[in-house]
Backbone bond lengths (Angstrom), bond angles and torsions (degrees), N, CA, C in turn:
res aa  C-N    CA-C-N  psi(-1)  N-CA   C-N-CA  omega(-1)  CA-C   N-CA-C  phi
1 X - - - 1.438 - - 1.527 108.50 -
2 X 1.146 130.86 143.22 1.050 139.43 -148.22 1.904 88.11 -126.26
3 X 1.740 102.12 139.74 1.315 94.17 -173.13 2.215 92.55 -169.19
4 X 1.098 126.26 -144.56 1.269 136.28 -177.22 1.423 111.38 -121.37
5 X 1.084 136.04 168.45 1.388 136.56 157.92 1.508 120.62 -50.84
6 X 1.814 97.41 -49.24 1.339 129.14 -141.54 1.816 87.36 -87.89
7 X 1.104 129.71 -19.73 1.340 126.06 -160.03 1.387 77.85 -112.89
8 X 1.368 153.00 -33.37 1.432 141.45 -165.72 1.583 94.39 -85.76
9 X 1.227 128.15 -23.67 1.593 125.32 178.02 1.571 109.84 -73.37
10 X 1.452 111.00 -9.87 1.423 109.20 -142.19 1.468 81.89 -95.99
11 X 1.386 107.82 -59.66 1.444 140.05 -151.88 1.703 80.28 -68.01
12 X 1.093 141.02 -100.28 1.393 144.40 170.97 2.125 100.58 6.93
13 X 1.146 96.17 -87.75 1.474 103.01 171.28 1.706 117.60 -10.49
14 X 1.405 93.38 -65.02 1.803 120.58 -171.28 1.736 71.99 -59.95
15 X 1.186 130.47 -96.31 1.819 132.45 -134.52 1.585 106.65 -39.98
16 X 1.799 99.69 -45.42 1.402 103.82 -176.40 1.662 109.76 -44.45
17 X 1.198 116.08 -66.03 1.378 134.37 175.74 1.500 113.40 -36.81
18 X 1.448 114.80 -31.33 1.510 117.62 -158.04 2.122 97.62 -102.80
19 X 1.379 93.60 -15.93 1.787 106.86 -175.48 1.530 102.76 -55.86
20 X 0.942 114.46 -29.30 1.987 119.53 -174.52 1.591 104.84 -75.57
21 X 1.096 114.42 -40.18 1.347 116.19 -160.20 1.271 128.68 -50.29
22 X 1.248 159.03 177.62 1.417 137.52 154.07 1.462 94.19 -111.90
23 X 1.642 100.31 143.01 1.476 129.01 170.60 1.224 116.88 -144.54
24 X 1.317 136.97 -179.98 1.160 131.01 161.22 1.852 121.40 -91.67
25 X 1.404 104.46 166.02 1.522 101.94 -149.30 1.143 107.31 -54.89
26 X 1.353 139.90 -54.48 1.050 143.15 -169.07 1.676 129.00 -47.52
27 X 1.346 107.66 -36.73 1.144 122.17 165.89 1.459 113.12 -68.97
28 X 1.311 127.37 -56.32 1.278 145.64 169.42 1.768 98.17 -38.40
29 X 1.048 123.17 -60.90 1.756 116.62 -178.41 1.540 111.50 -77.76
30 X 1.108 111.29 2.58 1.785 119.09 171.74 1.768 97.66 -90.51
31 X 0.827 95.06 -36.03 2.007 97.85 -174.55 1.237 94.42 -88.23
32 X 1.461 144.64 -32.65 1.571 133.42 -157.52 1.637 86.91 -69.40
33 X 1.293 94.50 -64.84 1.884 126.66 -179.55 1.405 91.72 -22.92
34 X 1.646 129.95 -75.65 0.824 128.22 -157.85 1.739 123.88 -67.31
35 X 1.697 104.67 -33.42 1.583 119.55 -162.92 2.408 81.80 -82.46
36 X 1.006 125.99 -23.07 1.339 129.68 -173.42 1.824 101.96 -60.33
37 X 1.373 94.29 -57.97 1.232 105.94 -167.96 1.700 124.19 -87.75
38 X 1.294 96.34 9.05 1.556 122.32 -176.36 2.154 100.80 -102.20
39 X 1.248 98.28 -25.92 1.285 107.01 -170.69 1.590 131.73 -61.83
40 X 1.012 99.89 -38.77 1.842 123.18 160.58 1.106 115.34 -36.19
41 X 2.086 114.93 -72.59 1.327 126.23 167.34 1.554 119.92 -37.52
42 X 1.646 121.39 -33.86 1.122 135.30 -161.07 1.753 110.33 -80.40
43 X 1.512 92.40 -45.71 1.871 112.91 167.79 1.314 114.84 -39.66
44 X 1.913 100.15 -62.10 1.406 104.65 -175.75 1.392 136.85 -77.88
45 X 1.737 93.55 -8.05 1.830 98.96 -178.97 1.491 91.05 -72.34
46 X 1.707 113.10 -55.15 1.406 104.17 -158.85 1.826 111.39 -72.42
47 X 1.164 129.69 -5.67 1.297 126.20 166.81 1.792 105.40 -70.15
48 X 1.358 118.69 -25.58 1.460 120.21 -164.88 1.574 97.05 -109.30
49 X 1.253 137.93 -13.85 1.251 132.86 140.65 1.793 122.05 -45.87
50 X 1.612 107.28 -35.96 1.543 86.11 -148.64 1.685 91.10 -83.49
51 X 1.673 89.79 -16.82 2.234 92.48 -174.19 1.620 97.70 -59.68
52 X 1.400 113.03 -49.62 1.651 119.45 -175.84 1.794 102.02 -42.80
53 X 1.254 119.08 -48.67 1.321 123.25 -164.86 1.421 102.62 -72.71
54 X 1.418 134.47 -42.64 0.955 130.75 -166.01 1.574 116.95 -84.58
55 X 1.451 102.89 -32.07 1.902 125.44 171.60 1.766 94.01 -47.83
56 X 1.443 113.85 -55.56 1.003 102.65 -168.04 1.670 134.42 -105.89
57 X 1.527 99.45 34.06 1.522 113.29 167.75 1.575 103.93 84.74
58 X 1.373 132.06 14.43 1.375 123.73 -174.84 1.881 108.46 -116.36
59 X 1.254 101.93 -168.27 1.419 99.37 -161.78 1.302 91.73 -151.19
60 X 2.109 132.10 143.01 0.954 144.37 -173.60 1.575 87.59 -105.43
61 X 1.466 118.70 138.92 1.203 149.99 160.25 1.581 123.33 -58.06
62 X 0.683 133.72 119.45 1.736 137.91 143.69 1.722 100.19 15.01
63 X 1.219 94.84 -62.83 1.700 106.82 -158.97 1.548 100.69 -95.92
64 X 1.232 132.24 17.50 1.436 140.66 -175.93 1.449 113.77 67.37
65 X 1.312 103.64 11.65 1.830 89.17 179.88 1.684 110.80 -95.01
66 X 1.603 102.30 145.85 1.589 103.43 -151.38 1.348 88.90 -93.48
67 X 1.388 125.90 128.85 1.371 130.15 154.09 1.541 120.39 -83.72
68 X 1.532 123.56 142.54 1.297 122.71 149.14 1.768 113.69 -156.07
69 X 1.206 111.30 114.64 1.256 124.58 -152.97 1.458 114.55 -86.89
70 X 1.461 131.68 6.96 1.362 165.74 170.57 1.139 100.27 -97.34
71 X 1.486 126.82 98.56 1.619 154.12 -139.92 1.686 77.89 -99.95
72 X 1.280 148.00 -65.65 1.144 145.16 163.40 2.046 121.32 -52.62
73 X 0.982 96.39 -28.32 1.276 85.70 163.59 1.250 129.55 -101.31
74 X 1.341 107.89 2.98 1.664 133.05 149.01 1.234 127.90 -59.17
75 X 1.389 111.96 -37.68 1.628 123.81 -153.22 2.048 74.59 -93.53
76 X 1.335 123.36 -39.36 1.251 117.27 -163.45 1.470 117.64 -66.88
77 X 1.087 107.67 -50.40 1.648 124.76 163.90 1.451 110.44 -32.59
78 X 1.466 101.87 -54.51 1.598 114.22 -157.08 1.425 104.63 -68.54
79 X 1.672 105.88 -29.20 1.682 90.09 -168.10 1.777 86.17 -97.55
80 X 1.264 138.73 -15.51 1.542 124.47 167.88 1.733 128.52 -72.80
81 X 1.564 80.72 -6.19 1.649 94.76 169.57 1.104 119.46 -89.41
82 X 1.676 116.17 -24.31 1.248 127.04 -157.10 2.109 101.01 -93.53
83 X 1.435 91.02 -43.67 1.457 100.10 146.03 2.211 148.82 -22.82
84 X 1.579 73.41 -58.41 1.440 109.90 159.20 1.187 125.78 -68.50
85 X 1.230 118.63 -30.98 1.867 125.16 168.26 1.470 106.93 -74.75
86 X 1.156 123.26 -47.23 1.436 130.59 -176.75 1.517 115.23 -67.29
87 X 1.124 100.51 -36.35 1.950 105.05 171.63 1.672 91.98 -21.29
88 X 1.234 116.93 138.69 1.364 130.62 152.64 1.897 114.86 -85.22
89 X 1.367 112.47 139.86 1.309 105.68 -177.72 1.133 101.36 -161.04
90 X 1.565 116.89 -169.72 1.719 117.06 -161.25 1.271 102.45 -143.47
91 X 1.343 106.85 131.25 1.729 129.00 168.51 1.254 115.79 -93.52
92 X 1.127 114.04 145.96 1.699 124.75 -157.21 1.839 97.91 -107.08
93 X 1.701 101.59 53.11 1.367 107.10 170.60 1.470 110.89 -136.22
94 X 1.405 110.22 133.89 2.216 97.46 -178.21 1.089 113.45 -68.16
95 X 1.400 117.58 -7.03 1.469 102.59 -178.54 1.478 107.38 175.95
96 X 1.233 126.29 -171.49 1.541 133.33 -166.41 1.806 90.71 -77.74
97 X 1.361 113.37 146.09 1.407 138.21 175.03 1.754 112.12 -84.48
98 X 1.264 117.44 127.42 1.603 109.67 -160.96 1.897 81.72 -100.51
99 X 1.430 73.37 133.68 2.131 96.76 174.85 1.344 104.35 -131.29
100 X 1.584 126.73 101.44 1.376 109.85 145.83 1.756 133.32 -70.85
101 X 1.765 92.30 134.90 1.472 103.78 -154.23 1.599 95.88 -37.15
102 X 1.438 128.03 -64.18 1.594 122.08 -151.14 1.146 113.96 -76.56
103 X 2.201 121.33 13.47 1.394 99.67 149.55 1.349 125.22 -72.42
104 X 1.259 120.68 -21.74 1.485 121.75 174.55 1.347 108.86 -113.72
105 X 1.513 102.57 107.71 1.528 129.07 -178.29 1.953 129.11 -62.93
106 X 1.567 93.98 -20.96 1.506 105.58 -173.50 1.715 94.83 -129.88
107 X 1.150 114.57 124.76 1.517 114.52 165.37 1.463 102.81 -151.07
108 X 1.269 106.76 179.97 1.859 106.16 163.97 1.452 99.94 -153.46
109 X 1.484 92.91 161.37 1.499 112.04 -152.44 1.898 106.26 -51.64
110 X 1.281 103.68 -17.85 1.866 113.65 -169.89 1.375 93.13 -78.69
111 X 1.406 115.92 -43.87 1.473 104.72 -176.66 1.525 143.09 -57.39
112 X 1.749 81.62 -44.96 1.167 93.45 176.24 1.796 113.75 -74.42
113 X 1.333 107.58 -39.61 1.397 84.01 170.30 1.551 138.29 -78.53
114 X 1.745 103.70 -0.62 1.622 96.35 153.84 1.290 119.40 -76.28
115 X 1.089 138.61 -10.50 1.200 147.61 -172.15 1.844 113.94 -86.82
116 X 1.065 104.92 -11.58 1.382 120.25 -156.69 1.356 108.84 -94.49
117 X 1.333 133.58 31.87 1.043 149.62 -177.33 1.322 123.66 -125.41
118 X 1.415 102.56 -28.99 1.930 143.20 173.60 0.938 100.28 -106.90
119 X 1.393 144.27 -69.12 1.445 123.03 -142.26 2.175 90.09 -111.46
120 X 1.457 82.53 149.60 1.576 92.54 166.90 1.619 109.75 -111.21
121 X 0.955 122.35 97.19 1.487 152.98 176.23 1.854 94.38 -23.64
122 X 1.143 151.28 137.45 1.388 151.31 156.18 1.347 100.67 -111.24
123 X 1.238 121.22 136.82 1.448 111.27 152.59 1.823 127.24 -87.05
């Protein structure tokens, strides 16, 4: 499936968040399935983040937050990062994952629409 970086970061984000939740099994191995095969994209942003960080004189934190203290070599990062979201790339899924909404009982509106690229929502 063909999709963005920036929407595979998103969507990733949302699963992490959604991994706590209780559901029933089936749904639960539709998201493993999905957060598995989302994971690759996830490897390579953050392997191509840390070159971005380092290209441009800054330093990742303890807590992952990227420093670079060169207000211009900030602004540079930002738009080569922003770059980096847009990369087009490919998920190792044929197609969107069918979820009816009331197997998953707790969501929020961010989630679901990172998710909304992968999953086809059922009511």
């Amino acid at each position: 499936m063909k999709t963005t970086q920036g929407k595979t970061i998103s969507a990733f984000s949302a699963l992490a968040g959604l991994s706590r939740k209780p559901m029933n099994s089936f749904t639960a191995y539709k998201l493993f399935k999905l957060k598995k095969a989302l994971a690759p994209v996830i490897e390579f942003q953050s392997e191509q983040e840390e070159k971005l960080v380092a290209e441009h004189g800054g330093k990742i934190t303890e807590n992952g937050q990227i420093m670079i203290a060169d207000p211009e070599k900030r602004q540079a990062f930002n738009a080569a990062h922003r770059e980096l979201g847009e990369l087009e790339c490919d998920v190792d899924i044929p197609g969107k994952i069918s979820v009816a909404m009331k197997e998953i009982t707790d969501i929020s509106v961010a989630d679901m629409e990172a998710l909304d690229d992968f999953i086809e929502w059922r009511e």
